[in-house]
N, CA and C atoms of all chains as a GROMACS GRO file, in nm:
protein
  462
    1UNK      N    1  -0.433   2.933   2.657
    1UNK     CA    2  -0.325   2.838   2.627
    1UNK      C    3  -0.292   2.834   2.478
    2UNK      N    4  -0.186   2.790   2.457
    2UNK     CA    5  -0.154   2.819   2.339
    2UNK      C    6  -0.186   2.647   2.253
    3UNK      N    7  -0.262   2.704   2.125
    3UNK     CA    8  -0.336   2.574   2.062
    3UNK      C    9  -0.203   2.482   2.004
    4UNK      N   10  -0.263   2.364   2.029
    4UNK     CA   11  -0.178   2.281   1.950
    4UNK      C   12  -0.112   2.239   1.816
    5UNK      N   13  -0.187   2.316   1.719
    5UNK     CA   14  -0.100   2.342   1.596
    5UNK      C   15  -0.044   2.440   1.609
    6UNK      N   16  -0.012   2.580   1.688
    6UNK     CA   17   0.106   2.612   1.729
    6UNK      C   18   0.202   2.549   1.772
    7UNK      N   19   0.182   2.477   1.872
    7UNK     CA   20   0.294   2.393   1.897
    7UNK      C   21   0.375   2.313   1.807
    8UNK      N   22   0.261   2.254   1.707
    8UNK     CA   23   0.359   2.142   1.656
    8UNK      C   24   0.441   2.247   1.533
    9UNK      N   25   0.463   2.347   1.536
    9UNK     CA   26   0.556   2.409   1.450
    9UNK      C   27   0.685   2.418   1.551
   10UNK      N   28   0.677   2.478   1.680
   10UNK     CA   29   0.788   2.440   1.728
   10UNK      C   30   0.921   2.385   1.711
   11UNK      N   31   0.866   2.238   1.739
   11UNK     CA   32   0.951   2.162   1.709
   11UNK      C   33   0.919   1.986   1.645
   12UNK      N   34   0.995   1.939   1.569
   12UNK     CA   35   0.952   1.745   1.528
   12UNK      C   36   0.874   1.759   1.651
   13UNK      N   37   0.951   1.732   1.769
   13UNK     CA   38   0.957   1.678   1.906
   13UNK      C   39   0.809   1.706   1.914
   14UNK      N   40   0.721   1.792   1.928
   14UNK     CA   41   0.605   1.868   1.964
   14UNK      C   42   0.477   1.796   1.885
   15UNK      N   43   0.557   1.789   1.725
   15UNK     CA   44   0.408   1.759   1.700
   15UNK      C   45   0.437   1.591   1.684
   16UNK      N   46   0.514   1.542   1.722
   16UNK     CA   47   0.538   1.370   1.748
   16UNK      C   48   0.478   1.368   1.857
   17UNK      N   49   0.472   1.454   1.927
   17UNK     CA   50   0.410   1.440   2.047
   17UNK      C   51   0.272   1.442   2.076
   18UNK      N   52   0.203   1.483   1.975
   18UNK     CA   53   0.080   1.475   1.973
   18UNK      C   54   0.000   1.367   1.882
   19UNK      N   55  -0.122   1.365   1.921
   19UNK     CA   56  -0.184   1.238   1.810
   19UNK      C   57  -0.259   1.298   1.699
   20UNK      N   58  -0.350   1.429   1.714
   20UNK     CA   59  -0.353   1.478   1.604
   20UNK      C   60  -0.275   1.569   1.532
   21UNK      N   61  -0.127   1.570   1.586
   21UNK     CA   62  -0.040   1.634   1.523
   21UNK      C   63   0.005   1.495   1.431
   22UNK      N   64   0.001   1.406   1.497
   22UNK     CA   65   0.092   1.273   1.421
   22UNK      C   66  -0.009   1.258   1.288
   23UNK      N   67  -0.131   1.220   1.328
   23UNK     CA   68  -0.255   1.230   1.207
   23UNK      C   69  -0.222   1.308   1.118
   24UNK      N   70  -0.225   1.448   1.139
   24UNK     CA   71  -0.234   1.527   1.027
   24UNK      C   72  -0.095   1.521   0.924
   25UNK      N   73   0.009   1.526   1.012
   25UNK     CA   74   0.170   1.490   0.962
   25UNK      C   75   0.152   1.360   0.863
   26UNK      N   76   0.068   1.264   0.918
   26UNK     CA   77   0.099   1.146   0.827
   26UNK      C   78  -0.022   1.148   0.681
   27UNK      N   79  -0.156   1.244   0.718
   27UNK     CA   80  -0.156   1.298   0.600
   27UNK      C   81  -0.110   1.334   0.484
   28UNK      N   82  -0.057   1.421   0.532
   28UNK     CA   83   0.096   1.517   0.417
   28UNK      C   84   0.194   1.408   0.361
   29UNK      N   85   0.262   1.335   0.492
   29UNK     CA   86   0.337   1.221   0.411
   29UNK      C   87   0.266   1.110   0.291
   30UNK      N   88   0.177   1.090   0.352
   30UNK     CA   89   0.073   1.010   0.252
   30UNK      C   90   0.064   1.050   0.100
   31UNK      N   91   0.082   1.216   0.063
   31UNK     CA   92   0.085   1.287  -0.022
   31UNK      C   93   0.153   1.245  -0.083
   32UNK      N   94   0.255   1.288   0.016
   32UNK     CA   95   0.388   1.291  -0.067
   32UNK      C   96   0.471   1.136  -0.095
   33UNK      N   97   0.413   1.038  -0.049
   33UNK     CA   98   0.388   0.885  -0.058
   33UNK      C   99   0.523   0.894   0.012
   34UNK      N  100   0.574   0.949   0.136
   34UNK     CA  101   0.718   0.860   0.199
   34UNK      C  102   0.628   0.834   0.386
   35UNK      N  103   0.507   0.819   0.390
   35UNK     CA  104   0.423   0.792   0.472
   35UNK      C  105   0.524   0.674   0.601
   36UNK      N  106   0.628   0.579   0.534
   36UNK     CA  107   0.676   0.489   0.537
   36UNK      C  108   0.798   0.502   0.640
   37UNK      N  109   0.840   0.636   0.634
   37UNK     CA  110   0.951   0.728   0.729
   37UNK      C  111   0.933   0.719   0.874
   38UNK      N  112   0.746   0.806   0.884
   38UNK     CA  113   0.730   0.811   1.008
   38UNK      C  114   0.658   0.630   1.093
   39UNK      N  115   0.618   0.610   0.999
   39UNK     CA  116   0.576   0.469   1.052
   39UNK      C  117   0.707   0.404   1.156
   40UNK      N  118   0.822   0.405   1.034
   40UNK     CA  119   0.939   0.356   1.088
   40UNK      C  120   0.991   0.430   1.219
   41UNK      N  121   0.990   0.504   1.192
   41UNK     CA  122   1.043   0.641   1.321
   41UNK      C  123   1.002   0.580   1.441
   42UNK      N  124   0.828   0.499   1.425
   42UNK     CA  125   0.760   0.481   1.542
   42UNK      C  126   0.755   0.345   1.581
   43UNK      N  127   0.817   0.241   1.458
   43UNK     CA  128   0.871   0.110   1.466
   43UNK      C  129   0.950   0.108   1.585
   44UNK      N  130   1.062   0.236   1.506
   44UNK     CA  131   1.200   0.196   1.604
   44UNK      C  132   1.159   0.220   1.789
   45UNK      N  133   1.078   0.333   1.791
   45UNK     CA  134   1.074   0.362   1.908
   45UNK      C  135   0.980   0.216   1.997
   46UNK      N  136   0.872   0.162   1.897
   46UNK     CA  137   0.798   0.070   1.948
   46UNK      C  138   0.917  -0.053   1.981
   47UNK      N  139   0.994  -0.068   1.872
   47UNK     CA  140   1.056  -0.185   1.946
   47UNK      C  141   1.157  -0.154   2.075
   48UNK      N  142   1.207  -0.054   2.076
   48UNK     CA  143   1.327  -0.037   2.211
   48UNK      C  144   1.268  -0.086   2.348
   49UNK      N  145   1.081  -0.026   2.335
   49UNK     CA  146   0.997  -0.030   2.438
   49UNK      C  147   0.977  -0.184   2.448
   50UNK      N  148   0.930  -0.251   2.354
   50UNK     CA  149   0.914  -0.381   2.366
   50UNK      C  150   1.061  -0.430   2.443
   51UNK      N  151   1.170  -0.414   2.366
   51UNK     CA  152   1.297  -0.459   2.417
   51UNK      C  153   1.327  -0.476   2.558
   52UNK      N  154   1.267  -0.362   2.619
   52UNK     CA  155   1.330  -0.302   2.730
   52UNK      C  156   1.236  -0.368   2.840
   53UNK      N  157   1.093  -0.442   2.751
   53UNK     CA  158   1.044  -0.547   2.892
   53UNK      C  159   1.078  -0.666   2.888
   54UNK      N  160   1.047  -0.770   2.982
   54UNK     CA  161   1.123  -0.908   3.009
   54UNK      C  162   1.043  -1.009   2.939
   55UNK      N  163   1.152  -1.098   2.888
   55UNK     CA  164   1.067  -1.177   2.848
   55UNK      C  165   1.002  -1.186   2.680
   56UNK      N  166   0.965  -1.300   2.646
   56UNK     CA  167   0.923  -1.290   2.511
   56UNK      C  168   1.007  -1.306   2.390
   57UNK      N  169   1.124  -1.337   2.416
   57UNK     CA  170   1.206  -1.336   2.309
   57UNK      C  171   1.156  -1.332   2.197
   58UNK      N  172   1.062  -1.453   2.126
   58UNK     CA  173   1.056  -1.525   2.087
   58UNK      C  174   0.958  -1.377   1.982
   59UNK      N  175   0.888  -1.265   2.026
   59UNK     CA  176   0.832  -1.175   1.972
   59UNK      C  177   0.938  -1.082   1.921
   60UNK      N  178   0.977  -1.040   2.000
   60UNK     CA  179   1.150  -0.968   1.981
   60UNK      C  180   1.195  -0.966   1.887
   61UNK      N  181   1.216  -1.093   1.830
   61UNK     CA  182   1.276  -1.168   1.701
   61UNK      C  183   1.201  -1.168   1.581
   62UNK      N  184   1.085  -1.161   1.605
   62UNK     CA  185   1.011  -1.161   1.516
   62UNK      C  186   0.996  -1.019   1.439
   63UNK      N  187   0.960  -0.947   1.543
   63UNK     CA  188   0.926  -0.780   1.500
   63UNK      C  189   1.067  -0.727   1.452
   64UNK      N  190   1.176  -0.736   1.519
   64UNK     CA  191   1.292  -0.689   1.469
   64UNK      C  192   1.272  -0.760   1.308
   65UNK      N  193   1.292  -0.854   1.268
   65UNK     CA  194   1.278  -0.944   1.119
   65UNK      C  195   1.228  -0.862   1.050
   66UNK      N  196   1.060  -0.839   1.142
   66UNK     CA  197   0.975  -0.789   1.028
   66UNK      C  198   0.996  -0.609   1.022
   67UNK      N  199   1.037  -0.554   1.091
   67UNK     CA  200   1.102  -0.426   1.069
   67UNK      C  201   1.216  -0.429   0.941
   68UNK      N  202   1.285  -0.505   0.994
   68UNK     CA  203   1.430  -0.530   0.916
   68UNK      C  204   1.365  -0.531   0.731
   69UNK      N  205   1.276  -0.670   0.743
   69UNK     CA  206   1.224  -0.700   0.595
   69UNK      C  207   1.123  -0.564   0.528
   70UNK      N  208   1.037  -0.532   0.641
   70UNK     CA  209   0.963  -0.407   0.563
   70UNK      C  210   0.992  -0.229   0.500
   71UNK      N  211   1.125  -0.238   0.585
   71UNK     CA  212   1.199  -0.096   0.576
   71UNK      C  213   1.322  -0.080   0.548
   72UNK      N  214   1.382  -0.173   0.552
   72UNK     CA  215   1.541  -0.188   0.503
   72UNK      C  216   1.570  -0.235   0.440
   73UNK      N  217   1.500  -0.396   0.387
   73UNK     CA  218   1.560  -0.479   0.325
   73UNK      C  219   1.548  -0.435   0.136
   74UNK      N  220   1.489  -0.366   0.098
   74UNK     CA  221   1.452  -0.359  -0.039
   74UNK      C  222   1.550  -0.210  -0.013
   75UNK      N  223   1.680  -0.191  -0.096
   75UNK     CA  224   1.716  -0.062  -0.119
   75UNK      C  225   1.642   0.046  -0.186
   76UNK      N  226   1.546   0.001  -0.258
   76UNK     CA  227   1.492   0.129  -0.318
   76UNK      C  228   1.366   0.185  -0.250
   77UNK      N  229   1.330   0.141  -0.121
   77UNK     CA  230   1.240   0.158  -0.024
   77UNK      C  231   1.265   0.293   0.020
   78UNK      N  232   1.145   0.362   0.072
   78UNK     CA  233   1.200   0.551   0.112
   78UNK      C  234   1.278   0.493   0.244
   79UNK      N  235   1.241   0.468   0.286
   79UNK     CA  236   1.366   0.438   0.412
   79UNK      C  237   1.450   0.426   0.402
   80UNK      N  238   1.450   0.312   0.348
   80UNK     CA  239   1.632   0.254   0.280
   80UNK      C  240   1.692   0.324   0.235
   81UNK      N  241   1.635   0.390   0.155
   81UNK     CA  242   1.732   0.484   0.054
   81UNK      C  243   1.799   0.582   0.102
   82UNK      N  244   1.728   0.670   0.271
   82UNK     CA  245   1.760   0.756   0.291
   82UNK      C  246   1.828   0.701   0.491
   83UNK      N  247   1.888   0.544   0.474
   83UNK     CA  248   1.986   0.559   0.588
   83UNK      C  249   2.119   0.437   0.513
   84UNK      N  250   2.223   0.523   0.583
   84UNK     CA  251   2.330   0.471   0.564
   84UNK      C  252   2.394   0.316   0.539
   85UNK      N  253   2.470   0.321   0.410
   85UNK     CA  254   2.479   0.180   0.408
   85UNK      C  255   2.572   0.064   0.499
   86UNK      N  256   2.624   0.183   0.610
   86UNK     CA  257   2.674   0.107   0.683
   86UNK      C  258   2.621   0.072   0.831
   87UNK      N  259   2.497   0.177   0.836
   87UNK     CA  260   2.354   0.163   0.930
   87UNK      C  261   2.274  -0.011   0.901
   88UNK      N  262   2.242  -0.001   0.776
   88UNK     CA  263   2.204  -0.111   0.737
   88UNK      C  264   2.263  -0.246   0.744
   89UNK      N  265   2.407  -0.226   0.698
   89UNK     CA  266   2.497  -0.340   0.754
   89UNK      C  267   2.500  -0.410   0.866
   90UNK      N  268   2.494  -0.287   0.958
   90UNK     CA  269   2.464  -0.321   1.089
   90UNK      C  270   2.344  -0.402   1.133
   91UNK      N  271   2.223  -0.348   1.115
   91UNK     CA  272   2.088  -0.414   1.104
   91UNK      C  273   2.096  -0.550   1.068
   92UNK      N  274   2.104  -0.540   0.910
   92UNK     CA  275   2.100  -0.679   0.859
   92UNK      C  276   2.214  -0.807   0.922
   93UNK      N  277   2.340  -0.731   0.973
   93UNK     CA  278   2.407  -0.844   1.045
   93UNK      C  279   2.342  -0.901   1.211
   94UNK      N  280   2.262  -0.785   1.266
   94UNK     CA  281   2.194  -0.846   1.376
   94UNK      C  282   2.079  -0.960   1.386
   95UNK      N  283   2.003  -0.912   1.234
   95UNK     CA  284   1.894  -1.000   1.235
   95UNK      C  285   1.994  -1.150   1.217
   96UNK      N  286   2.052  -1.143   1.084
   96UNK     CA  287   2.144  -1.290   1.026
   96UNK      C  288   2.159  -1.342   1.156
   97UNK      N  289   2.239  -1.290   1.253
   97UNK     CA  290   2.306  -1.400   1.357
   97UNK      C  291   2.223  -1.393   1.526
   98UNK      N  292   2.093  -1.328   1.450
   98UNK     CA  293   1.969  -1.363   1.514
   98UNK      C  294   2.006  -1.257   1.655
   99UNK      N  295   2.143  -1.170   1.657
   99UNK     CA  296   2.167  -1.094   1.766
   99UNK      C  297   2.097  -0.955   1.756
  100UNK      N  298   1.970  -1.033   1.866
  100UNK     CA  299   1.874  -0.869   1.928
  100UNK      C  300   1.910  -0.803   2.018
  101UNK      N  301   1.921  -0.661   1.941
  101UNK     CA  302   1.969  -0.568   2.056
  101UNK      C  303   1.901  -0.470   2.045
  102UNK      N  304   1.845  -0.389   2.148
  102UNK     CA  305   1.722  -0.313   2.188
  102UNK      C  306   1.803  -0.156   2.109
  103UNK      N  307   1.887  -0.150   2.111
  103UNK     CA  308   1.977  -0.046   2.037
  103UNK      C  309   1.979  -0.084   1.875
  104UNK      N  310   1.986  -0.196   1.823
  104UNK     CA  311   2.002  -0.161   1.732
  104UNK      C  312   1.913  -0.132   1.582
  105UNK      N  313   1.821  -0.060   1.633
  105UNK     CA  314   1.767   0.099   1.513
  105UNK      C  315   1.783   0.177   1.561
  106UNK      N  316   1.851   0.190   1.664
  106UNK     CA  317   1.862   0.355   1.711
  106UNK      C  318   1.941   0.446   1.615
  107UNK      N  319   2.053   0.376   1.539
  107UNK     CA  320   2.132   0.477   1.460
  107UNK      C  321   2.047   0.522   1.324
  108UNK      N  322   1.958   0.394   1.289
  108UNK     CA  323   1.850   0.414   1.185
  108UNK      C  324   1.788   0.509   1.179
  109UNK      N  325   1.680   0.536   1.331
  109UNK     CA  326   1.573   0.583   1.368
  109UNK      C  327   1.620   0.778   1.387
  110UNK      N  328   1.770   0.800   1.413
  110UNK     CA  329   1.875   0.877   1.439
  110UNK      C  330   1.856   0.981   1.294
  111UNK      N  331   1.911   0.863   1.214
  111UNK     CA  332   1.930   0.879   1.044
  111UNK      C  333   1.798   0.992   0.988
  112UNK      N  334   1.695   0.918   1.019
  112UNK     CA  335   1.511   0.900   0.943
  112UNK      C  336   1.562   1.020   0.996
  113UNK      N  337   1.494   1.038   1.178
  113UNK     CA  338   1.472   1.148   1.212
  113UNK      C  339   1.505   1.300   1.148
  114UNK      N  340   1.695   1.267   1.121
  114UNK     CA  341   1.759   1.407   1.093
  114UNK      C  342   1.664   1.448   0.930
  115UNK      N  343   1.626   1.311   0.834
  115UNK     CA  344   1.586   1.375   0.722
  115UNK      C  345   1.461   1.409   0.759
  116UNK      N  346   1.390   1.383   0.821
  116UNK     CA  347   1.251   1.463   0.817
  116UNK      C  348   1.279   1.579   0.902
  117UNK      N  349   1.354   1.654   0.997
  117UNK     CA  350   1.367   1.740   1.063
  117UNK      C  351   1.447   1.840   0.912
  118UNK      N  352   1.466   1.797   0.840
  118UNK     CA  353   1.538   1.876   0.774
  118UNK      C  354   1.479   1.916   0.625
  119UNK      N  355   1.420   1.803   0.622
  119UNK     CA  356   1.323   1.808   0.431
  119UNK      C  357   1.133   1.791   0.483
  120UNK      N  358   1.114   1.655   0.548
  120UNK     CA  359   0.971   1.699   0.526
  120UNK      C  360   0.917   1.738   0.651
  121UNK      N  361   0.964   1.789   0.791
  121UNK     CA  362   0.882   1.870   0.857
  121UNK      C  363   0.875   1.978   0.801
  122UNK      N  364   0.985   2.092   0.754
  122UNK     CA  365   0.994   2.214   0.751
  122UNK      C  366   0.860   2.226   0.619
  123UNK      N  367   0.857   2.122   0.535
  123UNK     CA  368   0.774   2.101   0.407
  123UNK      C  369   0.622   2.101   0.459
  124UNK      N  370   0.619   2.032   0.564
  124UNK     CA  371   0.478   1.974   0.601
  124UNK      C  372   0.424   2.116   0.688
  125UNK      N  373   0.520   2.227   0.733
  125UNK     CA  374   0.463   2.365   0.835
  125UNK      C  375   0.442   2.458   0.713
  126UNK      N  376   0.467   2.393   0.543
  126UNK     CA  377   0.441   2.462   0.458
  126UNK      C  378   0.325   2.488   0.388
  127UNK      N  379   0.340   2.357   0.375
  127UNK     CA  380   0.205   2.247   0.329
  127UNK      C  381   0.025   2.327   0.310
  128UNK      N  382  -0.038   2.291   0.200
  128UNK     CA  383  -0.173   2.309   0.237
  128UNK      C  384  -0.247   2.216   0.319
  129UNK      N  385  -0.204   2.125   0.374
  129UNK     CA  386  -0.288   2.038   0.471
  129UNK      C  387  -0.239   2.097   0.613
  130UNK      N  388  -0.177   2.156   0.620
  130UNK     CA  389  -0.123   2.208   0.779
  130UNK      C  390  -0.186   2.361   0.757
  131UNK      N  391  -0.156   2.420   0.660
  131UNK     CA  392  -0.225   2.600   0.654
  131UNK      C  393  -0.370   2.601   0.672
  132UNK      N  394  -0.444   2.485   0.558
  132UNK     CA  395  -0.577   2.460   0.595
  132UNK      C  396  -0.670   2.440   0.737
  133UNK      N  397  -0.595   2.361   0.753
  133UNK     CA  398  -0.562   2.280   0.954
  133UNK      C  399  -0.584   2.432   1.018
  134UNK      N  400  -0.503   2.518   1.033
  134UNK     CA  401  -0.451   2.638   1.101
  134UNK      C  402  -0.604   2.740   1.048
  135UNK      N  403   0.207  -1.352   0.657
  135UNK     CA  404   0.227  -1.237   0.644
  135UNK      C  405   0.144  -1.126   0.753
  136UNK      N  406   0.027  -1.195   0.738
  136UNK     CA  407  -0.074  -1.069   0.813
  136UNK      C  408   0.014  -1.136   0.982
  137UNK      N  409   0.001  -1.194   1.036
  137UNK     CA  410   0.056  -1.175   1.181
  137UNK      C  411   0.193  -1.040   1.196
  138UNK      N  412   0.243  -1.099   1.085
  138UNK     CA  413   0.376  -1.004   1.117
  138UNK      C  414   0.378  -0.844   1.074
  139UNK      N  415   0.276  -0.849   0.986
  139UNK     CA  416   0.154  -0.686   1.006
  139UNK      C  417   0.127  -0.631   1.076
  140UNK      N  418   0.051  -0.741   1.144
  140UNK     CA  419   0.011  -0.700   1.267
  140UNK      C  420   0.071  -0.648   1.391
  141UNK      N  421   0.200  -0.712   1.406
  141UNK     CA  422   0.293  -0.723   1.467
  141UNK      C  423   0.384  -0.610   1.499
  142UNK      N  424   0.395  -0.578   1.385
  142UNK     CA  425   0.437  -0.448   1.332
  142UNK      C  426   0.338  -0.311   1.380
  143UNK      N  427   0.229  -0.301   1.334
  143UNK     CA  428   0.124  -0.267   1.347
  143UNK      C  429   0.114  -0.219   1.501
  144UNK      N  430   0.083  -0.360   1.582
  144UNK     CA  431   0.123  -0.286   1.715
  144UNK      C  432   0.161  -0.226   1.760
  145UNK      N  433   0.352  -0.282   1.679
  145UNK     CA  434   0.450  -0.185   1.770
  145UNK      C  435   0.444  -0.043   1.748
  146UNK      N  436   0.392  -0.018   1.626
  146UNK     CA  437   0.389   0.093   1.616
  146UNK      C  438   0.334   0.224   1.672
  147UNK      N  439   0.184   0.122   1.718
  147UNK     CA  440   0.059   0.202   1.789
  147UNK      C  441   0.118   0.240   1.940
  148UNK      N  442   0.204   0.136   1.996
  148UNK     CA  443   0.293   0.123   2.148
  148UNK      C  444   0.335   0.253   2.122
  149UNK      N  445   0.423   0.308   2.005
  149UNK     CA  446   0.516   0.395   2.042
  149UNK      C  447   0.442   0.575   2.041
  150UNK      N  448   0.305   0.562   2.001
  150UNK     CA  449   0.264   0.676   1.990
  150UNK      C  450   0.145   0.732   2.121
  151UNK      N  451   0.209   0.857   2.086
  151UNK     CA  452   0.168   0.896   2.263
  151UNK      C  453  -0.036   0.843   2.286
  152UNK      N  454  -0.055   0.858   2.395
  152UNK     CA  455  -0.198   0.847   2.405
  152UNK      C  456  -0.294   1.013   2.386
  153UNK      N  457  -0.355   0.972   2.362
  153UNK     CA  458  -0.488   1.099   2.366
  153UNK      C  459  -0.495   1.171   2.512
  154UNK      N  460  -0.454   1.322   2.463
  154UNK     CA  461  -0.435   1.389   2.582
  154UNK      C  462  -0.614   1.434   2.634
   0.00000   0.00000   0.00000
């Protein structure tokens, strides 16, 4: 079978998919201190899941906030910096009028994704913590 | 602060796959 750090060169998809692919990935980010990207990446996906069961509002609201305050709200944050200011608009007007919607980081999470598929995966299959790994 | 860490924290752990 073919080993799993083969795979996670593949594709994002592959080594997100794994847990010591995610480990070692958040290594490298750690390096490179934007560690803060994939966390979020896995925010967004954690909250849709939360969203999407019944009940609880009252958590909903909360985690969206604290997403909102830990990754968006400071512009000079690696996140922030690298999604749209009219992504953010969006965000910050859902939390204000307290309207949760299980969609809305998806355009965020959209955003993150394309820059790490484009700057730090291709960086991280470069990397001495992934060649070492191998 | 720490609840909403935590909170966070969770969701995060939710969204990542389990140990194959």
């Amino acid at each position: 079978p073919t080993p799993p750090y083969l795979k996670w060169a593949e594709s994002l998809h592959s080594l997100l998919d794994d847990q010591d692919g995610i480990h070692l990935f958040r290594t490298f980010l750690k390096q490179e201190e934007c560690a803060d990207v994939l966390d979020f990446w896995f925010a967004c996906s954690g909250f849709r899941k939360l969203e999407a069961s019944e009940g609880n509002e009252e958590k909903k609201l909360k985690l969206a906030k604290a997403i909102y305050k830990k990754y968006i709200l400071d512009n000079n944050g690696i996140v922030s910096r690298q999604i749209k200011p009219a992504t953010k608009s969006f965000i910050k007007d859902c939390v204000m009028r307290l309207h949760i919607d299980p969609a809305m980081f998806d355009q965020a999470q959209t955003e993150i994704q394309a820059v790490m598929e484009e700057n730090t995966y291709p960086l991280f299959l470069k990397s001495d913590v992934y060649l070492e790994y191998t | 602060i720490d609840s909403e860490d935590d909170l966070l924290q969770e969701c995060i752990s939710s969204a990542m796959p389990k140990k194959k």
